[in-house]
C-alpha positions in Angstrom: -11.6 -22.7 -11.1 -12.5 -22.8 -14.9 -10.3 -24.2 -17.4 -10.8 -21.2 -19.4 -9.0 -19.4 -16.0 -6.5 -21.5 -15.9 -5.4 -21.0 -19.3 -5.9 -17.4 -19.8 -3.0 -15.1 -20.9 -3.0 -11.2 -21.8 -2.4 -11.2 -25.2 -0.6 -8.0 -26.9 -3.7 -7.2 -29.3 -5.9 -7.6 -26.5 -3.8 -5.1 -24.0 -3.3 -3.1 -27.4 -7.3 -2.8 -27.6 -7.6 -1.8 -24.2 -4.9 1.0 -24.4 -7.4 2.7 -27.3 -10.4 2.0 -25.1 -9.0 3.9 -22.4 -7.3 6.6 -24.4 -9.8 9.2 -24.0 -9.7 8.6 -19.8 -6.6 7.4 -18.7 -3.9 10.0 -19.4 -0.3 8.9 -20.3 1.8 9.2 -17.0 5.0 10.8 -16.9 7.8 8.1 -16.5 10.2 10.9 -14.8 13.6 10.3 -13.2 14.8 10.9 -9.9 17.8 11.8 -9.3 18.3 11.4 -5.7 17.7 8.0 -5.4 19.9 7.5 -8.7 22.8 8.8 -7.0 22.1 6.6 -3.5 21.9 3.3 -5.7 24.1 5.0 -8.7 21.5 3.4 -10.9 19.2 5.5 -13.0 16.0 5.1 -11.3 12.8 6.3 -13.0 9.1 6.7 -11.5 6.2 5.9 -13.4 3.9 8.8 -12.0 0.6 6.9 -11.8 -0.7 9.0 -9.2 -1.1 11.1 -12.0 -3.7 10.0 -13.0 -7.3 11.8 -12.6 -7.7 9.7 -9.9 -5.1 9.1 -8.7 -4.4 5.9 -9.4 -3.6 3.3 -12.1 -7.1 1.6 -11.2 -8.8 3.6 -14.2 -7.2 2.0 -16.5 -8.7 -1.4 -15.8 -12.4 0.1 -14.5 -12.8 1.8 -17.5 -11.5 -1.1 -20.2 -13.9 -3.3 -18.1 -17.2 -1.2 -17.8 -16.9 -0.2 -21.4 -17.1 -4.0 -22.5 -20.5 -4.8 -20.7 -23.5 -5.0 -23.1 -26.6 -3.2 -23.2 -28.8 -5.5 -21.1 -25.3 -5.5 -18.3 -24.9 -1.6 -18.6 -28.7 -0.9 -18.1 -29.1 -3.6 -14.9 -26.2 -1.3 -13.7 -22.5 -2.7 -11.8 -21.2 -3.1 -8.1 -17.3 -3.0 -7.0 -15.5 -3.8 -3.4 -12.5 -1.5 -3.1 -10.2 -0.1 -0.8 -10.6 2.9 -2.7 -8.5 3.4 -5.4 -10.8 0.8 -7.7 -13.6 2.4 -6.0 -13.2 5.6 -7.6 -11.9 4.4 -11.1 -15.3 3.0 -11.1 -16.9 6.0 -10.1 -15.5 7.9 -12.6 -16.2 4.9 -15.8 -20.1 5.0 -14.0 -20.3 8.8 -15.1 -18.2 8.6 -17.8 -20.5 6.1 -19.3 -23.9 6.8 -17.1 -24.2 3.5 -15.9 -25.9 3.1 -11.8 -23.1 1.6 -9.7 -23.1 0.4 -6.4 -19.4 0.6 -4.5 -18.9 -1.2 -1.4 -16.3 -0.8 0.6 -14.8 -1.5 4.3 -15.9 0.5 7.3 -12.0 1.9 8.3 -12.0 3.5 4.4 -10.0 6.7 4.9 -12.5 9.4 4.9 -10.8 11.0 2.5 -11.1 8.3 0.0 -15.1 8.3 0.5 -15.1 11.7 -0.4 -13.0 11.1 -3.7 -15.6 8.3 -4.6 -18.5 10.5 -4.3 -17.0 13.5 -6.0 -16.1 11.2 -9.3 -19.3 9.5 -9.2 -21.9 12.1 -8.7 -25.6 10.8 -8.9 -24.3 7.5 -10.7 -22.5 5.6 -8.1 -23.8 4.8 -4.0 -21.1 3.8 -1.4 -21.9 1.0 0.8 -19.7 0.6 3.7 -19.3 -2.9 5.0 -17.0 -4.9 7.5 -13.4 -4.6 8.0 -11.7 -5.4 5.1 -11.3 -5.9 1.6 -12.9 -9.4 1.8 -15.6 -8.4 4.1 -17.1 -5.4 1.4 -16.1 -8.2 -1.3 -18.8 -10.8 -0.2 -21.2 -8.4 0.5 -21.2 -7.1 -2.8 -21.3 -10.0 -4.7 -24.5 -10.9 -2.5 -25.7 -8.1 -3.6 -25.1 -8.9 -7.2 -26.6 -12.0 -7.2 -30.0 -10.1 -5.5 -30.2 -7.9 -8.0 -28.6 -9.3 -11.6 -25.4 -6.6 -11.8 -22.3 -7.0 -13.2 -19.3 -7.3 -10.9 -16.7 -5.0 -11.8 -13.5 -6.8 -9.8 -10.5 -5.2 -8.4 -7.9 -7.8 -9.9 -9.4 -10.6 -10.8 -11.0 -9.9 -13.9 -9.6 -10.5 -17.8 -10.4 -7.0 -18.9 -9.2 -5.4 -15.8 -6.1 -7.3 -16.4 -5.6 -6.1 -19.9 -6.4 -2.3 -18.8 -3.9 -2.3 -16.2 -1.5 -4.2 -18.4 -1.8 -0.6 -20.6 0.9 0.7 -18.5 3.2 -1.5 -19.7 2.6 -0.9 -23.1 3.9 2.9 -22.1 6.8 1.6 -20.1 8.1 0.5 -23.8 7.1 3.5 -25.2 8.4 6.4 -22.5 11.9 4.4 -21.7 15.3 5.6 -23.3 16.7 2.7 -22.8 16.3 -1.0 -22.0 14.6 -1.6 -18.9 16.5 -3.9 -16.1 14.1 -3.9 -13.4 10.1 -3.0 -12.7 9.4 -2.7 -9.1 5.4 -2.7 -9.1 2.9 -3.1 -5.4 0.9 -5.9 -5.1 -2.4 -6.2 -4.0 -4.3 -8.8 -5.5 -2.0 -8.9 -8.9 -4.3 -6.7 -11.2 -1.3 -4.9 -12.0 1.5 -7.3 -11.8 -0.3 -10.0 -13.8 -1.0 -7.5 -16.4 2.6 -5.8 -16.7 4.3 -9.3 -16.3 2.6 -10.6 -19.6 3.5 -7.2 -21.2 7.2 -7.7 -20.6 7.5 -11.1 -20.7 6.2 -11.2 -24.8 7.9 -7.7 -25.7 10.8 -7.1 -23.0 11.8 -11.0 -21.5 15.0 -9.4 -20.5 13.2 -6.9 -17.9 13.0 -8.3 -14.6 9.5 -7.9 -13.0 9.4 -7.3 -9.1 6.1 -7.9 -7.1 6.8 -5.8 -3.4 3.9 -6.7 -1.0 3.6 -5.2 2.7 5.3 -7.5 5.2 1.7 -7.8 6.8 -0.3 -8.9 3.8 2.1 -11.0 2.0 -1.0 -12.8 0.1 1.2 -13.3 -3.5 4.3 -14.3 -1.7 2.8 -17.1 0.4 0.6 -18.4 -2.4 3.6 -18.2 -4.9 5.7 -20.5 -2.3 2.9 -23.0 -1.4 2.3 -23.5 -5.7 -0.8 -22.7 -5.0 -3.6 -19.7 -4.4 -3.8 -19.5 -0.5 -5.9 -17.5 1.4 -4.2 -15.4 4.7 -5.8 -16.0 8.0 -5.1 -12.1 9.1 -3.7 -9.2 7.7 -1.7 -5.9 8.7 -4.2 -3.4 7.0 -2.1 0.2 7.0 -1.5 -0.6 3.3 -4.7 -0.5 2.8 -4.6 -0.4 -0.8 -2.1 -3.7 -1.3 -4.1 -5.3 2.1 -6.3 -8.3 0.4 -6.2 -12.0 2.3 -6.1 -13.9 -1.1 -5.1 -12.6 -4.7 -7.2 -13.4 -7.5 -6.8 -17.0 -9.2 -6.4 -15.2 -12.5 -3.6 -13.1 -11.3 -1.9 -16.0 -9.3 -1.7 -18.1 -12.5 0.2 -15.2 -14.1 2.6 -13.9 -11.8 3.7 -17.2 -10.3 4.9 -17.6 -13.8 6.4 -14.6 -15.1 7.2 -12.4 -12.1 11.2 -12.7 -11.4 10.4 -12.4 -7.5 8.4 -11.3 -4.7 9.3 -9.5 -1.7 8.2 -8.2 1.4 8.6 -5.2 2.8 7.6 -3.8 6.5 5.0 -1.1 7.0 7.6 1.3 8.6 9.8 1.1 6.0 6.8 2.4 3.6 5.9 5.2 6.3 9.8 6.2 5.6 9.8 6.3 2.0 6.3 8.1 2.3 7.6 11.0 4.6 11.5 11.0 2.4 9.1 11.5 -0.6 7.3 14.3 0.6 10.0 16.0 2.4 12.7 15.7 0.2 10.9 15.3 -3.6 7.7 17.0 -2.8 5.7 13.9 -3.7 3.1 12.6 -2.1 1.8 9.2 -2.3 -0.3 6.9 0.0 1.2 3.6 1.4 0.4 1.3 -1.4 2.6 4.2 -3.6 5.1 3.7 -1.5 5.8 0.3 -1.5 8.3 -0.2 -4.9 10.3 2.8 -4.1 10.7 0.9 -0.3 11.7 -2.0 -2.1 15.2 -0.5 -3.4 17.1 -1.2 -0.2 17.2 -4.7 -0.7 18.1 -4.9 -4.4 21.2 -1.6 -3.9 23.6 -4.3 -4.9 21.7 -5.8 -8.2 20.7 -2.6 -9.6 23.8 -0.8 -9.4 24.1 0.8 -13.0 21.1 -0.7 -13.9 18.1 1.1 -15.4 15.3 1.0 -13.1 11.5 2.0 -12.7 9.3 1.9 -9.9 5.7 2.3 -10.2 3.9 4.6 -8.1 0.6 3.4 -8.1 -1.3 6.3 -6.0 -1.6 9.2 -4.1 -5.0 9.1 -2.5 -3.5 9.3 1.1 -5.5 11.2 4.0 -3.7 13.6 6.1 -5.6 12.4 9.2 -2.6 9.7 9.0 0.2 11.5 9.1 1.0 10.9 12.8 0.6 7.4 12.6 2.7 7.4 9.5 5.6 9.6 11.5 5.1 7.3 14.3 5.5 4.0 12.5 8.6 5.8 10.8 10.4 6.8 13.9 9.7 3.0 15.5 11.1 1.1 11.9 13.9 3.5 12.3 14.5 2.3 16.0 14.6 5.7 16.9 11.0 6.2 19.1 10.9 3.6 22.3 7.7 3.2 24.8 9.1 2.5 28.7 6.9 1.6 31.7 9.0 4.4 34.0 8.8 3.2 37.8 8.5 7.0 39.3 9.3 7.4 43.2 6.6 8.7 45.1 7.9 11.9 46.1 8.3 15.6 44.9 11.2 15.9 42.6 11.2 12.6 40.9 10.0 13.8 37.5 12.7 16.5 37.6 15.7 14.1 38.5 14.2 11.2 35.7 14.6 14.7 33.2 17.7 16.0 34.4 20.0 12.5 35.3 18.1 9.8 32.6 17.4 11.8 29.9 20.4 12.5 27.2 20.8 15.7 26.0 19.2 15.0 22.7 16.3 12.9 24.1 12.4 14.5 23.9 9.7 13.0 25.5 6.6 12.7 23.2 4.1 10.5 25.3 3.2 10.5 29.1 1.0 9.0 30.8 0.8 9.0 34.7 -1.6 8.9 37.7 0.0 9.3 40.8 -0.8 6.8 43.9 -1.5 7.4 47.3 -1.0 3.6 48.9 2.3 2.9 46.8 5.8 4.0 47.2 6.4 4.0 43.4 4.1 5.2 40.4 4.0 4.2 37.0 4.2 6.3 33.9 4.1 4.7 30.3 7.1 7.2 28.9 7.7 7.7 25.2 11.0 8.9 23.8 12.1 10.2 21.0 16.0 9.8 20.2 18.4 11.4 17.9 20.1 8.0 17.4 19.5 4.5 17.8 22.6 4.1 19.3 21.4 6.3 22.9 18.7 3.5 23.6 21.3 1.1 25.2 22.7 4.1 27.5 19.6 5.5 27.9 18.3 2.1 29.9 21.3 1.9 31.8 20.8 4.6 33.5 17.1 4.4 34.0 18.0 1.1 35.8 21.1 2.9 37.9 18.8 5.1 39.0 15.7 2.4 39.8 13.5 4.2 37.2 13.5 1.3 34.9 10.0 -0.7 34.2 10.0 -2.5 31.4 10.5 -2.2 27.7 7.2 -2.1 25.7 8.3 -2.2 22.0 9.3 -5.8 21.9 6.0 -6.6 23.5 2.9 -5.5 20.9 0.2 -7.0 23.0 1.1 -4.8 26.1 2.1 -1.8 23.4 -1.2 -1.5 21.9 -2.9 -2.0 25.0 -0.9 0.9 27.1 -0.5 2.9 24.2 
């Protein structure tokens, strides 16, 4: 690490020059209250509607300040990103914008949906290269490609003028709010964001409290804050695809150990919750990563009580094709679906007694899966159930074991789960 890294802080005229940069790109997001969660935390909590944005997602805001500070010779020999997506089509969008050839690499499992967002903002400027399985995988293969070819790496996070576009939003935080702000709850992927807001509020608001919420699989920022130093994860939980990186960027690390008030965790069905309560009961829709400082508010209810709060929603480029995975993560967090290895007799009528005597009245099975032997006296099914509450699972495995249905339990066992179901 440089020493001009180590000492480098957004500075407000900096952040300033950013925000007229952008201007003519990035809109102004709503910062819009909500009053349902208001009245569950009776706090006045406020969304910052970054999904807003053109694309989406705050990432314009830094891909924009960044690609318009290149110079001629930079511009001409053209840029490459790595992205999950949401910098991905920021970039897109600048490389039209400002018809400059990029190249965008990104990992293999990409939502299809975000490929196509990337192609449709980048049009004959930009090609998508998809690489490995992650974040870091597209990430190295990009910057070899850089270094082939003489482009300009446009980072994700880890950059000084991505830093200062992101750090824009602040800047409108200040503007938008009616009142002094108590608490920011922002997601945090490699710290692009929560560097840049935390030097925001820390020079114009020192009062605000700044809260980093990573997913409880990819806790990158949290570790790294802990050990004092930037540590790379050996494996990540990738469903947040869009906060999933294995190490933050060293810029970003220097930032937010220092001015962020705290990090937290939170797990990935708690964020497939907030993501289905948001669309069923606000009519928003936001993608994991957007979900993640709303999910937070559970664990700060007692500190934010008539507090002025606002939590960052940092994007809604989420693919339908995940909705059943997102329901079914849901329904597990909520300890409410439950896989079973169901012993089944091997005679006729056994399927009928196991839905007549075992199941409760509000039960549903969901998933079945049976082949029935010829050589055995008992066959086995892997069985999942839906319940109504979490309190029927204790009954419900008493009387599968009265009546000898009983297998095993598969939820507490992910190695056998993923492999049976």
């Amino acid at each position: 690490m440089s020493k001009e890294q180590e000492v480098y802080f957004p500075s407000i005229e900096n952040i300033n020059a950013a925000a007229n940069t952008i201007k003519k790109v990035s809109a102004v997001t709503p910062l819009m209250p909500n009053v349902r969660l208001s009245k569950l935390f009776n706090s006045n909590i406020n969304f910052k509607r970054e999904d807003l944005q053109q694309v989406r997602s705050y990432k314009i805001r830094g891909a924009y300040n960044k690609i318009s500070s290149l110079t001629k010779e930079e511009s001409t020999n053209g840029v490459v990103c790595a992205s999950a997506g949401n910098h991905a089509q920021g970039v897109a969008l600048s490389c039209k914008l400002l018809k400059i050839k990029g190249s965008i690499f990104m990992p293999a499992p990409t939502p299809n949906q975000k490929l196509e967002q990337v192609k449709m903002f980048g049009e004959d400027y930009i090609d998508i290269v998809l690489h490995g399985d992650t974040f870091d995988d597209a990430y190295h293969a990009a910057m070899k490609d850089c270094d082939q070819l003489k482009k300009t790496f446009i980072h994700p996070f880890n950059d000084e003028k991505v830093i200062e576009g992101q750090a824009t939003i602040g800047l409108e935080l200040l503007e938008q709010s009616n009142a002094p702000i108590d608490y920011i709850f922002i997601p945090v992927g490699g710290g692009g964001l929560a560097a840049g807001l935390s030097a925001v509020f820390s020079q114009l608001s020192p009062n605000t409290k700044i809260i980093g919420v990573e997913p409880e699989g990819a806790p990158s920022m949290s570790v790294s804050i802990k050990n004092n130093k930037n540590t790379e994860l050996d494996h990540i939980e990738k469903f947040v695809d869009g906060a999933a990186v294995k190490r933050v960027g060293d810029l970003t690390f220097n930032i937010c150990k220092k001015h962020l008030h705290a990090m937290i965790t939170v797990p990935e069905g708690k964020v497939c919750e907030t993501i289905l309560e948001l669309y069923n009961k606000d009519a928003i829709v936001v993608e994991p990563a957007g979900a993640l400082s709303i999910s937070a508010l559970d664990l700060y209810a007692e500190e934010i009580k008539n507090k002025h709060v606002v939590c960052l929603v940092s994007g809604s480029n989420n693919d339908i094709i995940r909705t059943p995975e997102i329901k079914e993560r849901a329904l597990l967090y909520a300890n409410l679906k439950h896989y079973f290895i169901v012993k089944f007799p091997q005679r006729a009528g056994a399927l009928k007694e196991f839905v007549v005597e075992i199941l409760g009245k509000n039960d549903d099975i969901t998933y079945f899966q049976y082949a029935k032997k010829t050589n055995r006296e008992n066959g086995s099914a892997v069985v999942g159930i839906v319940l109504k509450s979490s309190d029927d699972l204790e009954p419900l495995i008493r009387r599968m074991k009265h009546h000898n249905f009983y297998g095993d339990y598969l939820n507490n066992k992910p190695d056998l789960f993923q492999f049976l179901v």
